[in-house]
Backbone as XML, in Angstrom:
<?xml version="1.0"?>
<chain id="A" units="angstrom">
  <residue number="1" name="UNK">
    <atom name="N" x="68.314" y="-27.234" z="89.269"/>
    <atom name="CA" x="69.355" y="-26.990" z="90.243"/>
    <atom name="C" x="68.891" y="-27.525" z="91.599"/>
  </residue>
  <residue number="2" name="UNK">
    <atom name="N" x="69.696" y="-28.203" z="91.961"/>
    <atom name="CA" x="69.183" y="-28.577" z="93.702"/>
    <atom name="C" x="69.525" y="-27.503" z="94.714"/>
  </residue>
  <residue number="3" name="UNK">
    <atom name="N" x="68.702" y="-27.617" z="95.934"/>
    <atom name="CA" x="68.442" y="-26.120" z="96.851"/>
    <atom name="C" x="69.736" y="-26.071" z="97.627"/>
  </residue>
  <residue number="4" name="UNK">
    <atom name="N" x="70.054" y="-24.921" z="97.578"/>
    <atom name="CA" x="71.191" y="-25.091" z="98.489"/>
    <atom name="C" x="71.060" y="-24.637" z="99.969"/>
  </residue>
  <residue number="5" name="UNK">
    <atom name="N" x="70.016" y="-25.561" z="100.102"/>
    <atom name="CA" x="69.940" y="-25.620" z="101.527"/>
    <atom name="C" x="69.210" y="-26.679" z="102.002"/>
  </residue>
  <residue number="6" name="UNK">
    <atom name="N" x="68.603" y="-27.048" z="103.384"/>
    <atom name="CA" x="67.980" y="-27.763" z="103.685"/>
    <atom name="C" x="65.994" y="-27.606" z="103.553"/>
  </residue>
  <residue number="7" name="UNK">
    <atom name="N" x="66.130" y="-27.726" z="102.243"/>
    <atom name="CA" x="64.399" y="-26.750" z="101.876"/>
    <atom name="C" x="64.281" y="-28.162" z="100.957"/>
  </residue>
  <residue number="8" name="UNK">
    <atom name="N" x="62.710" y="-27.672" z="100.187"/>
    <atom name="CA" x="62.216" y="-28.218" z="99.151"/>
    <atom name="C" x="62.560" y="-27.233" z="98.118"/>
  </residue>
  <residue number="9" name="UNK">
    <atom name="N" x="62.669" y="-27.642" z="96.943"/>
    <atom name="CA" x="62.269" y="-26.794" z="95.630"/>
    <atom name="C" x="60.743" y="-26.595" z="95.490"/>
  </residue>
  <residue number="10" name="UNK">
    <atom name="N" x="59.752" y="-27.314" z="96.121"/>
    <atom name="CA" x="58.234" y="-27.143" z="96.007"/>
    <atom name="C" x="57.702" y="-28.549" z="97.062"/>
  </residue>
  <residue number="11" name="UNK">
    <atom name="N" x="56.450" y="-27.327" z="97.245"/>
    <atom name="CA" x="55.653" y="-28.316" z="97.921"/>
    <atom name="C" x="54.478" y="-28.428" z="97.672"/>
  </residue>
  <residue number="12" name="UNK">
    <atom name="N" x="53.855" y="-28.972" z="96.740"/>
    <atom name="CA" x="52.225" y="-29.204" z="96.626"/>
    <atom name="C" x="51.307" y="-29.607" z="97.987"/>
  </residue>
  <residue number="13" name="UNK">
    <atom name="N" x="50.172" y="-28.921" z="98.222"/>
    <atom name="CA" x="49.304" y="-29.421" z="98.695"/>
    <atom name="C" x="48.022" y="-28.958" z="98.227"/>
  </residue>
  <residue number="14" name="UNK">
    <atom name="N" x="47.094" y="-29.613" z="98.602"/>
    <atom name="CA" x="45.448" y="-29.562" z="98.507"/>
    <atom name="C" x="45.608" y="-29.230" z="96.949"/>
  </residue>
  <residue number="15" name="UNK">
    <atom name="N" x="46.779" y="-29.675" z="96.094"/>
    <atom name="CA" x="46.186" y="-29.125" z="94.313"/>
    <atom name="C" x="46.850" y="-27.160" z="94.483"/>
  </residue>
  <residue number="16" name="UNK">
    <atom name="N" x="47.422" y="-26.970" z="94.988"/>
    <atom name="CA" x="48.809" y="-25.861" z="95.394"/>
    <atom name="C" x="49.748" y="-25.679" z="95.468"/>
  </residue>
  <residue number="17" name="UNK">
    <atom name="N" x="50.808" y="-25.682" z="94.742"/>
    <atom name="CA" x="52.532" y="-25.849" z="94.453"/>
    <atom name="C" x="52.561" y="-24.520" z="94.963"/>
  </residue>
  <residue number="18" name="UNK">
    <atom name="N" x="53.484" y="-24.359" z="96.486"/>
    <atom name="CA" x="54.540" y="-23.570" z="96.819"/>
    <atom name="C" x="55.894" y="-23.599" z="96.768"/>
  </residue>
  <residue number="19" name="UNK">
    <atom name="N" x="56.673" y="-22.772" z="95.596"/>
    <atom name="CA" x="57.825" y="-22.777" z="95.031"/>
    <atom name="C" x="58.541" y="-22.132" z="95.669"/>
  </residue>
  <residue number="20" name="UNK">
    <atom name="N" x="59.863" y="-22.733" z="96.456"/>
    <atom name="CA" x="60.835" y="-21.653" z="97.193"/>
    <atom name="C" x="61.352" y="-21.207" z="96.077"/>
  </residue>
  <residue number="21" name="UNK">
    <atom name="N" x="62.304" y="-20.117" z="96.500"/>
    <atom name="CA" x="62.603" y="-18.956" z="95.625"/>
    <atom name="C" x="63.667" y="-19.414" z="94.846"/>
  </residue>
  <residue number="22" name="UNK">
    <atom name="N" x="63.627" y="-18.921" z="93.958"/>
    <atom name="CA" x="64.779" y="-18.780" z="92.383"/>
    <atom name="C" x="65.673" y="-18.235" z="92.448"/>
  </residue>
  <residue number="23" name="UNK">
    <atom name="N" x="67.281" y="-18.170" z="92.436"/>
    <atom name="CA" x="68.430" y="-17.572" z="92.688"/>
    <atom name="C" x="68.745" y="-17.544" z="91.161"/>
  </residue>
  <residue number="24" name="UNK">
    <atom name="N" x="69.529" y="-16.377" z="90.209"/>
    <atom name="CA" x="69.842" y="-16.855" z="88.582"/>
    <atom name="C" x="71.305" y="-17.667" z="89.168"/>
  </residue>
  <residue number="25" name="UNK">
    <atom name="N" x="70.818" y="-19.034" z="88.707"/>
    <atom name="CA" x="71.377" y="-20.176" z="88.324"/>
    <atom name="C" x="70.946" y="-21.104" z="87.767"/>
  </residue>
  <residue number="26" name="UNK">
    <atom name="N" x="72.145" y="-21.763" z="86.816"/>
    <atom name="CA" x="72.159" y="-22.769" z="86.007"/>
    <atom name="C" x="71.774" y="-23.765" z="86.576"/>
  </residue>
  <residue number="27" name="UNK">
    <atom name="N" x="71.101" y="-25.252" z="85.781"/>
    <atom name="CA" x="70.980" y="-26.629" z="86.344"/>
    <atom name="C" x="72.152" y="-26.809" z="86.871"/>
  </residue>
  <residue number="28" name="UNK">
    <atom name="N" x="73.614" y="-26.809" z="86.941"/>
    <atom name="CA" x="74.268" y="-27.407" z="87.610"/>
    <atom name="C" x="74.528" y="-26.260" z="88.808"/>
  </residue>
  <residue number="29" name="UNK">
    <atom name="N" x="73.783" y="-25.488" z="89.246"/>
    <atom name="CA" x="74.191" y="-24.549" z="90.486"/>
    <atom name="C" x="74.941" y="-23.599" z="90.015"/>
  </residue>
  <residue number="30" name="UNK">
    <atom name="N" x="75.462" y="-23.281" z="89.106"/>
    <atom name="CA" x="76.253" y="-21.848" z="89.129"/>
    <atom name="C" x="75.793" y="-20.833" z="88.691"/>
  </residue>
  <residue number="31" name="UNK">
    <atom name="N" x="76.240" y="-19.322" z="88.800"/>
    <atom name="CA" x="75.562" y="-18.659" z="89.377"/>
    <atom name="C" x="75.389" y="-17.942" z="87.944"/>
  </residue>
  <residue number="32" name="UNK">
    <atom name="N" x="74.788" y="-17.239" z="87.305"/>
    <atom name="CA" x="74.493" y="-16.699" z="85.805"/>
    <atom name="C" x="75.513" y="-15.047" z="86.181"/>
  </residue>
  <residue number="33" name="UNK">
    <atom name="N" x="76.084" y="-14.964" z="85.451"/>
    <atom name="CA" x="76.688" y="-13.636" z="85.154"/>
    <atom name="C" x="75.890" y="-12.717" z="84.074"/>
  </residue>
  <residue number="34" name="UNK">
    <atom name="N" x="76.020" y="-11.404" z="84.450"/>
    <atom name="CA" x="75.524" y="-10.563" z="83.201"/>
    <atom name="C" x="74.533" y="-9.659" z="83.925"/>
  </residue>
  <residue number="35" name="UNK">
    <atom name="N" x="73.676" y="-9.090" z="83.380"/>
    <atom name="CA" x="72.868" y="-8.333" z="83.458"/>
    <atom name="C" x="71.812" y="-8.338" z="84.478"/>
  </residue>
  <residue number="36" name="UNK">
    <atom name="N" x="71.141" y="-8.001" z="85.205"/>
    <atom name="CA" x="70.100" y="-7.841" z="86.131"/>
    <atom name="C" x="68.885" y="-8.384" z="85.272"/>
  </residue>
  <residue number="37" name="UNK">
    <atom name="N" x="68.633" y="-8.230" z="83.916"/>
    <atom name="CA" x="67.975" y="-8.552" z="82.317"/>
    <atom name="C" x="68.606" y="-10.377" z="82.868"/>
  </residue>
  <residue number="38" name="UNK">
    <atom name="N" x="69.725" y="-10.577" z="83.004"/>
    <atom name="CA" x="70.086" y="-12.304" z="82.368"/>
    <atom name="C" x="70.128" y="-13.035" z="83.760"/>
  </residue>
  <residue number="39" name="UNK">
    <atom name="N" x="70.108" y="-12.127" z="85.106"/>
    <atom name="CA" x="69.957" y="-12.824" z="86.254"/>
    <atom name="C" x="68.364" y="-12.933" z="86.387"/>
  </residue>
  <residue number="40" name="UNK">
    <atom name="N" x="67.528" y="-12.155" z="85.962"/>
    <atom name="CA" x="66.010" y="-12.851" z="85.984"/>
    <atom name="C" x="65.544" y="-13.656" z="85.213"/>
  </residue>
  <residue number="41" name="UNK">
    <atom name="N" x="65.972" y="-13.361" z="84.041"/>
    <atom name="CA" x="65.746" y="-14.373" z="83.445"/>
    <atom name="C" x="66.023" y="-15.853" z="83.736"/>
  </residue>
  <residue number="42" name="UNK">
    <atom name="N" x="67.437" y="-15.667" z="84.124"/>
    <atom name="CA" x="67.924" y="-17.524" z="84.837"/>
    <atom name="C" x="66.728" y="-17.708" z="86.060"/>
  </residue>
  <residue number="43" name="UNK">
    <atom name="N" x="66.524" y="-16.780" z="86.718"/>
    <atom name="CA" x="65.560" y="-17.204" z="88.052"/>
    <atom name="C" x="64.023" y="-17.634" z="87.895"/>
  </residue>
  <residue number="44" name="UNK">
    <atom name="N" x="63.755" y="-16.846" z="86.573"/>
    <atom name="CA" x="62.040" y="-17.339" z="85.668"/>
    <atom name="C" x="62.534" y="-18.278" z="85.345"/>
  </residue>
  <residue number="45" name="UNK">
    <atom name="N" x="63.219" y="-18.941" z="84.616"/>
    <atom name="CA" x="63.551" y="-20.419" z="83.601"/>
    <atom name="C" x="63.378" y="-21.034" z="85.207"/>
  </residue>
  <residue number="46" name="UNK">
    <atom name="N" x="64.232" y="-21.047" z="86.292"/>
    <atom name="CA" x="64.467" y="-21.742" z="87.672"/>
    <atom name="C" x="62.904" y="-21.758" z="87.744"/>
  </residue>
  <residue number="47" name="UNK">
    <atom name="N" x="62.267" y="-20.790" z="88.160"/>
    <atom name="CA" x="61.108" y="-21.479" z="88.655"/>
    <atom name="C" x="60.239" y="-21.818" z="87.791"/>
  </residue>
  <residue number="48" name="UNK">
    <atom name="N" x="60.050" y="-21.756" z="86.401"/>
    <atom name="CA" x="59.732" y="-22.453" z="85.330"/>
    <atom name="C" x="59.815" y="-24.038" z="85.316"/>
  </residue>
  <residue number="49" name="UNK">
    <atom name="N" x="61.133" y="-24.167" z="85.691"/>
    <atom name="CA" x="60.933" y="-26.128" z="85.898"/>
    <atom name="C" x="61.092" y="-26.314" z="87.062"/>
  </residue>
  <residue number="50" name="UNK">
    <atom name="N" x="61.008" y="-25.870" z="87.944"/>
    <atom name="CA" x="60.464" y="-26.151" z="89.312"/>
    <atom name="C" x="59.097" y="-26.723" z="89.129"/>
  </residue>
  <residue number="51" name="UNK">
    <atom name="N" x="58.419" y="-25.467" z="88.512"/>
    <atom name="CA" x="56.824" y="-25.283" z="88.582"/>
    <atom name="C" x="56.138" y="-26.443" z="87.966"/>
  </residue>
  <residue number="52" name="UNK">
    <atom name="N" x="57.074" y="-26.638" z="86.587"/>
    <atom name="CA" x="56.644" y="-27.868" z="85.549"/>
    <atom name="C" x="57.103" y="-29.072" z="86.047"/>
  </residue>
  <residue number="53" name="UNK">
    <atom name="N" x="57.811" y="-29.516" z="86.561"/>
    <atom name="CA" x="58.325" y="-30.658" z="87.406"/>
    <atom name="C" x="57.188" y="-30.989" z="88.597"/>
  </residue>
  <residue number="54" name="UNK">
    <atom name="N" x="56.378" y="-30.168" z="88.622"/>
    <atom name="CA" x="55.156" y="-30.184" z="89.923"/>
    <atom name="C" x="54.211" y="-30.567" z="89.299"/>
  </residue>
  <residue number="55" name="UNK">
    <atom name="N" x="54.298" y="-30.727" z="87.714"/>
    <atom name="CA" x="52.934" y="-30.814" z="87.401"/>
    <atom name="C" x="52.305" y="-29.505" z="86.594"/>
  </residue>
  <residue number="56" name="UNK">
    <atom name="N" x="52.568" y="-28.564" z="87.035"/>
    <atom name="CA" x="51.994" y="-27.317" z="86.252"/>
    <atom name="C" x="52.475" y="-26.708" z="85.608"/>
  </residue>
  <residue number="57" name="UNK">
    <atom name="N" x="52.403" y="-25.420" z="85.286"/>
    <atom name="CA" x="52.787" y="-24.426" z="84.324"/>
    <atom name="C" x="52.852" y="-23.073" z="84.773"/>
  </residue>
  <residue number="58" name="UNK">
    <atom name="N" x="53.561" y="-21.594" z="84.239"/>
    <atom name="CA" x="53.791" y="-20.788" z="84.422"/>
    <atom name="C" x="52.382" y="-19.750" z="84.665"/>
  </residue>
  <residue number="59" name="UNK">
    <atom name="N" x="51.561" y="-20.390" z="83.452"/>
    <atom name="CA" x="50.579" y="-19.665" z="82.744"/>
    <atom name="C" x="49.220" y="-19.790" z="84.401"/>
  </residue>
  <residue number="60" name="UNK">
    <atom name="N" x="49.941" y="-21.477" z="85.161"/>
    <atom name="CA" x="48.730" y="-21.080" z="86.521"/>
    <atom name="C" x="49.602" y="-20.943" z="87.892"/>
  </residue>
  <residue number="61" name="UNK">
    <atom name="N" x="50.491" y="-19.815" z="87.871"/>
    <atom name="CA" x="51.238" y="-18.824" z="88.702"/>
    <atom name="C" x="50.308" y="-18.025" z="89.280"/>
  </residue>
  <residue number="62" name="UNK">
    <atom name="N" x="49.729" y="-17.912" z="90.398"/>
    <atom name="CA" x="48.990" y="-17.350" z="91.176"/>
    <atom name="C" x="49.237" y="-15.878" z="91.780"/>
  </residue>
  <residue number="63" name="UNK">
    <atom name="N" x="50.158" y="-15.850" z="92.661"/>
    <atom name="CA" x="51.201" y="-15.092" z="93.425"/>
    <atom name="C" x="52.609" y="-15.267" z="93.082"/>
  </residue>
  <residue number="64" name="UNK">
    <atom name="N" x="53.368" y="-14.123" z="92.726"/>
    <atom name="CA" x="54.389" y="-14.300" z="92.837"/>
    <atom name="C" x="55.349" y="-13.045" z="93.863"/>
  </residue>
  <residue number="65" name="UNK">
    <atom name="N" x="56.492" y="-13.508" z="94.225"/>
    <atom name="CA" x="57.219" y="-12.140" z="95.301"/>
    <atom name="C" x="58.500" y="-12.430" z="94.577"/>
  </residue>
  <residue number="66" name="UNK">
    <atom name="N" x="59.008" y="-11.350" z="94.590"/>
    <atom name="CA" x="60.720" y="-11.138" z="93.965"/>
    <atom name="C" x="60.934" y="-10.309" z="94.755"/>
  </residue>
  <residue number="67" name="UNK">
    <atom name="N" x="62.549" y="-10.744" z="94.788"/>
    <atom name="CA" x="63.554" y="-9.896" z="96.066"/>
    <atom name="C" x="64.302" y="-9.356" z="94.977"/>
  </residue>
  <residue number="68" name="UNK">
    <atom name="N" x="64.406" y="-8.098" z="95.355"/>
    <atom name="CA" x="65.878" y="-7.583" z="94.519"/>
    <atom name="C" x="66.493" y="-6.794" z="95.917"/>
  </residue>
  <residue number="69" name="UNK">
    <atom name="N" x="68.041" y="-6.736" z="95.896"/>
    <atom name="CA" x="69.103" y="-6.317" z="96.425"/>
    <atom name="C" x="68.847" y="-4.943" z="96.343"/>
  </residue>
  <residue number="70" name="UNK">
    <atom name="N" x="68.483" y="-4.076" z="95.187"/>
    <atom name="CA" x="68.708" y="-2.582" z="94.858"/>
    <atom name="C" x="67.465" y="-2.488" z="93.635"/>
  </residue>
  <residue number="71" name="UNK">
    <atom name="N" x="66.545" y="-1.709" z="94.584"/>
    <atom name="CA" x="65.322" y="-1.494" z="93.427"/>
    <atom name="C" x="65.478" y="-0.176" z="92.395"/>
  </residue>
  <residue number="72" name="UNK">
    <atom name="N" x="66.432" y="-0.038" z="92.184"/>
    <atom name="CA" x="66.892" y="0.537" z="90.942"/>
    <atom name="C" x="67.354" y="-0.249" z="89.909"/>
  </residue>
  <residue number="73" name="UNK">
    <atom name="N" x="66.997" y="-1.898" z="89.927"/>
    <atom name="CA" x="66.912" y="-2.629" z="89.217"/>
    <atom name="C" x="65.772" y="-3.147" z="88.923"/>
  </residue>
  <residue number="74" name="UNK">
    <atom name="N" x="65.013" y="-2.331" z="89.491"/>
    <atom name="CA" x="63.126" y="-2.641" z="89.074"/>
    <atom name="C" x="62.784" y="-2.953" z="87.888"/>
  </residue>
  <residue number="75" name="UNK">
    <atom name="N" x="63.071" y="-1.739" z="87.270"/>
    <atom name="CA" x="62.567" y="-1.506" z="85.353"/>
    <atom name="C" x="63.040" y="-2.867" z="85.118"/>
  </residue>
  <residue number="76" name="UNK">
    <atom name="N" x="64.037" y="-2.674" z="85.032"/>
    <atom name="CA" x="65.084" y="-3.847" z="83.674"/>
    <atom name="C" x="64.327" y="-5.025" z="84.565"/>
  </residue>
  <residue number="77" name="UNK">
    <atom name="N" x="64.350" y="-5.505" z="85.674"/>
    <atom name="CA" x="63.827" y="-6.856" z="86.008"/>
    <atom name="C" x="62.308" y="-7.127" z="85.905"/>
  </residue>
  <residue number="78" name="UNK">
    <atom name="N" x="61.449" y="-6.223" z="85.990"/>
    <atom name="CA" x="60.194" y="-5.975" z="85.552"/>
    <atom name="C" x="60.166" y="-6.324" z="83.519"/>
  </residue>
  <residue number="79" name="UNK">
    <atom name="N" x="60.720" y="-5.967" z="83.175"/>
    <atom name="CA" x="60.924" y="-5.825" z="81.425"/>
    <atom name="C" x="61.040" y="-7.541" z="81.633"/>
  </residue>
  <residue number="80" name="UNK">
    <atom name="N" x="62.089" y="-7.923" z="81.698"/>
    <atom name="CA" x="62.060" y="-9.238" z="81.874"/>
    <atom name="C" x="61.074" y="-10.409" z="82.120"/>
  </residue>
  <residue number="81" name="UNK">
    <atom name="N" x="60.534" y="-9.802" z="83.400"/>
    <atom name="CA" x="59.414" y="-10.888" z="84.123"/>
    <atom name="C" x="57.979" y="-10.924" z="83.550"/>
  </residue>
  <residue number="82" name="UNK">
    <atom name="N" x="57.558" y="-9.643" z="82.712"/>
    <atom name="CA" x="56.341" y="-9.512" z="81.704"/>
    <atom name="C" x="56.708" y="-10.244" z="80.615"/>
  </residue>
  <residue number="83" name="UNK">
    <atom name="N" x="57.760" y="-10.986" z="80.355"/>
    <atom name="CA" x="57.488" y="-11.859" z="79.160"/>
    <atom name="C" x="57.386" y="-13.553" z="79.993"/>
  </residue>
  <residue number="84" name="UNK">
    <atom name="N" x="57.507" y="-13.525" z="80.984"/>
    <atom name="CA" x="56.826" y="-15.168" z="81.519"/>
    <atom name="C" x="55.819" y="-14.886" z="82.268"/>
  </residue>
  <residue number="85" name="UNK">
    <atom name="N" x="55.490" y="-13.620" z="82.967"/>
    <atom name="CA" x="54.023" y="-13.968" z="83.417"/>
    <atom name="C" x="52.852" y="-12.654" z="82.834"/>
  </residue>
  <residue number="86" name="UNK">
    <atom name="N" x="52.886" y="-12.978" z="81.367"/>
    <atom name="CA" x="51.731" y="-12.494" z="80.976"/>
    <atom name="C" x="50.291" y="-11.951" z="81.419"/>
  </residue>
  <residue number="87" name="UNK">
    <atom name="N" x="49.976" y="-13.126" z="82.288"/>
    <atom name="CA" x="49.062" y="-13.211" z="82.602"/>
    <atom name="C" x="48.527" y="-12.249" z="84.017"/>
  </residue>
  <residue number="88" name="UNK">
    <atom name="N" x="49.600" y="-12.063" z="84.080"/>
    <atom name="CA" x="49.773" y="-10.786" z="85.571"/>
    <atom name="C" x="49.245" y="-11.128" z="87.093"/>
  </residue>
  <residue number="89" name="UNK">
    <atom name="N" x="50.044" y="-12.104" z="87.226"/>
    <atom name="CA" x="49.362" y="-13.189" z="88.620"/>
    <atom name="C" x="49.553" y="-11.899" z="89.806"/>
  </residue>
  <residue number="90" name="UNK">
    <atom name="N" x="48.906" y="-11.832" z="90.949"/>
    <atom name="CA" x="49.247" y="-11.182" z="91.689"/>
    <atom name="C" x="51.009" y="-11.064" z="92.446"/>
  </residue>
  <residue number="91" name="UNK">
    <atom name="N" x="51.303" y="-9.547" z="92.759"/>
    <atom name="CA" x="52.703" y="-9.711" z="92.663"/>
    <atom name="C" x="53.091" y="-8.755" z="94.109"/>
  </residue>
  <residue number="92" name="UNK">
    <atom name="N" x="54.242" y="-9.018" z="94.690"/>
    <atom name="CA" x="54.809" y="-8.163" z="95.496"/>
    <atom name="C" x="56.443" y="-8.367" z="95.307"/>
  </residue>
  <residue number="93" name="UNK">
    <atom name="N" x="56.808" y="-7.092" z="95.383"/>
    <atom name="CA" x="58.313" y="-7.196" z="94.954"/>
    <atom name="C" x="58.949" y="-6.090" z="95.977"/>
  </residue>
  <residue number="94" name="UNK">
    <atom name="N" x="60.144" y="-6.677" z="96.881"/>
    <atom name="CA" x="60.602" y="-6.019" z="97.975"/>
    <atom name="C" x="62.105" y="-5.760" z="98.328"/>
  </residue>
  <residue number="95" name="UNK">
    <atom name="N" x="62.836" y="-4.727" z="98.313"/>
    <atom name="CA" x="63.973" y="-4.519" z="98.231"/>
    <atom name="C" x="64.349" y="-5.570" z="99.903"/>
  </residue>
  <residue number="96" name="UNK">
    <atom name="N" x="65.667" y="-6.111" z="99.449"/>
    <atom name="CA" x="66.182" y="-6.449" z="100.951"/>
    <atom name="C" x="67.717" y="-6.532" z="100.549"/>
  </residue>
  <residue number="97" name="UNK">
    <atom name="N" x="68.198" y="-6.403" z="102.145"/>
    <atom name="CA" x="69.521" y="-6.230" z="102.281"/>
    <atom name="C" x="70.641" y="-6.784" z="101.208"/>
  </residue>
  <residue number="98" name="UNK">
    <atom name="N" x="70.410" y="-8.638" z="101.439"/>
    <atom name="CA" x="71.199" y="-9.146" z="101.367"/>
    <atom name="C" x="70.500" y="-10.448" z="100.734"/>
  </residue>
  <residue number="99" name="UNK">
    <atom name="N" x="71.184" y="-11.540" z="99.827"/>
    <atom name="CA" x="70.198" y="-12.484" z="99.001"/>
    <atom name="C" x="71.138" y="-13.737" z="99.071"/>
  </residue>
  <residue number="100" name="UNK">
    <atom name="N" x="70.932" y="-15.148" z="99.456"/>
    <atom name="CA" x="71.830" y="-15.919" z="99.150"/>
    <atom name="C" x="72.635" y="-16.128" z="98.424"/>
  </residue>
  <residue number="101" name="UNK">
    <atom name="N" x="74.409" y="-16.416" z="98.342"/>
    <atom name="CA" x="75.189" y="-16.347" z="97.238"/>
    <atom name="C" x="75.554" y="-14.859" z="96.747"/>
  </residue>
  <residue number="102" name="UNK">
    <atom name="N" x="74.750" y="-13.943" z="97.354"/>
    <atom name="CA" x="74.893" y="-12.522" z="96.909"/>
    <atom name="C" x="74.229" y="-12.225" z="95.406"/>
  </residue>
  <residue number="103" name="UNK">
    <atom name="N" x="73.028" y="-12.888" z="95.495"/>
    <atom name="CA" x="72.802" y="-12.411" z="94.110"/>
    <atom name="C" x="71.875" y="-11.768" z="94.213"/>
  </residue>
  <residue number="104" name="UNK">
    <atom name="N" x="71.666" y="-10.391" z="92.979"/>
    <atom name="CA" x="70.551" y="-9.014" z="92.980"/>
    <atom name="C" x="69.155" y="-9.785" z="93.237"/>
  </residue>
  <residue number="105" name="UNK">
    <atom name="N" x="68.590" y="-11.011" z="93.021"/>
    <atom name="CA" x="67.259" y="-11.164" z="92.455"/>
    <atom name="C" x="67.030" y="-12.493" z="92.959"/>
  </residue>
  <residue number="106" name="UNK">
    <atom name="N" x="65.623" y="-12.429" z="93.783"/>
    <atom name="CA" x="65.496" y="-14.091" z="93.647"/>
    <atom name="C" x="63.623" y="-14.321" z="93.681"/>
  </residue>
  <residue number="107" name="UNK">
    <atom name="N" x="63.183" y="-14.901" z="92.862"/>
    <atom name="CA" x="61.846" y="-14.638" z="92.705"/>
    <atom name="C" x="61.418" y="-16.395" z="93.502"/>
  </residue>
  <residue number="108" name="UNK">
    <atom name="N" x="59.962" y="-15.956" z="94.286"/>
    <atom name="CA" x="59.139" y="-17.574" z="94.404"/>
    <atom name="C" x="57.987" y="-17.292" z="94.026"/>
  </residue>
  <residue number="109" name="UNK">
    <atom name="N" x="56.617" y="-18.517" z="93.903"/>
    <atom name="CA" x="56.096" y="-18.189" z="93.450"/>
    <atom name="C" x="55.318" y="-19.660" z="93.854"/>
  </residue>
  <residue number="110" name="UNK">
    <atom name="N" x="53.526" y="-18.950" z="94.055"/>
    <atom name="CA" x="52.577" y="-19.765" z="94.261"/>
    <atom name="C" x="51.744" y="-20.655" z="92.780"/>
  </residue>
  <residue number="111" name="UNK">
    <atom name="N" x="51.497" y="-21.714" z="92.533"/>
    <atom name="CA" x="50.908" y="-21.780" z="91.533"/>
    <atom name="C" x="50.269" y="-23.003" z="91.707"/>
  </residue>
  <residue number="112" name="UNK">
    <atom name="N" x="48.524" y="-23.157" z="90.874"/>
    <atom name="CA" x="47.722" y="-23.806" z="90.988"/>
    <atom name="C" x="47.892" y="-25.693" z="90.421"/>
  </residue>
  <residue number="113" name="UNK">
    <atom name="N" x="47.969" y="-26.420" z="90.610"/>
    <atom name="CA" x="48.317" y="-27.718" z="90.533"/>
    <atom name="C" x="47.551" y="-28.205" z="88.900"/>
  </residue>
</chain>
């Protein structure tokens, strides 16, 4: 999906991919309907080929931060995000107001080149 804004999707340096954040949407930009379960998921796949388009992989995800709208969508988006980062990269996850497009969830994420 291209950014809908004036950003990068990633920026490598020194052998360091910084991934702006994941909104659940499709390659052609639209926005995933369904579950808080099927909007993270679209936003892991998003920064999944972000990440792989850089060169790397999920598995060397360093840091990651997720926004959710209402952290009473913790569990179910947590359930979700333990099946792409196994490996348990360091994490911070922070309720905020309001999310581009209005959507519950938008994850970014640091990862090693």
């Amino acid at each position: 999906m291209a950014p809908v804004g004036p950003y990068s999707q990633a920026i490598k340096v020194n052998g360091v991919i910084y991934c702006s954040g994941q909104i659940p949407a499709d390659a052609q930009g639209n926005l995933v309907e369904g579950s808080i379960a099927d909007k993270t998921r679209a936003s892991c796949e998003g920064l999944k080929n972000v990440i792989e388009a850089a060169g790397s992989s999920l598995e060397k995800v360093v840091k990651v931060t997720v926004f959710l709208t209402d952290m009473a969508d913790f569990a179910e988006m947590n359930g979700v995000y333990g099946q792409y980062f196994a490996h348990k990269p360091a994490r911070s996850c922070v309720a905020v107001a309001q999310l581009p497009k209005g959507v519950p969830v938008e994850i970014e994420a640091i990862a090693l080149a």
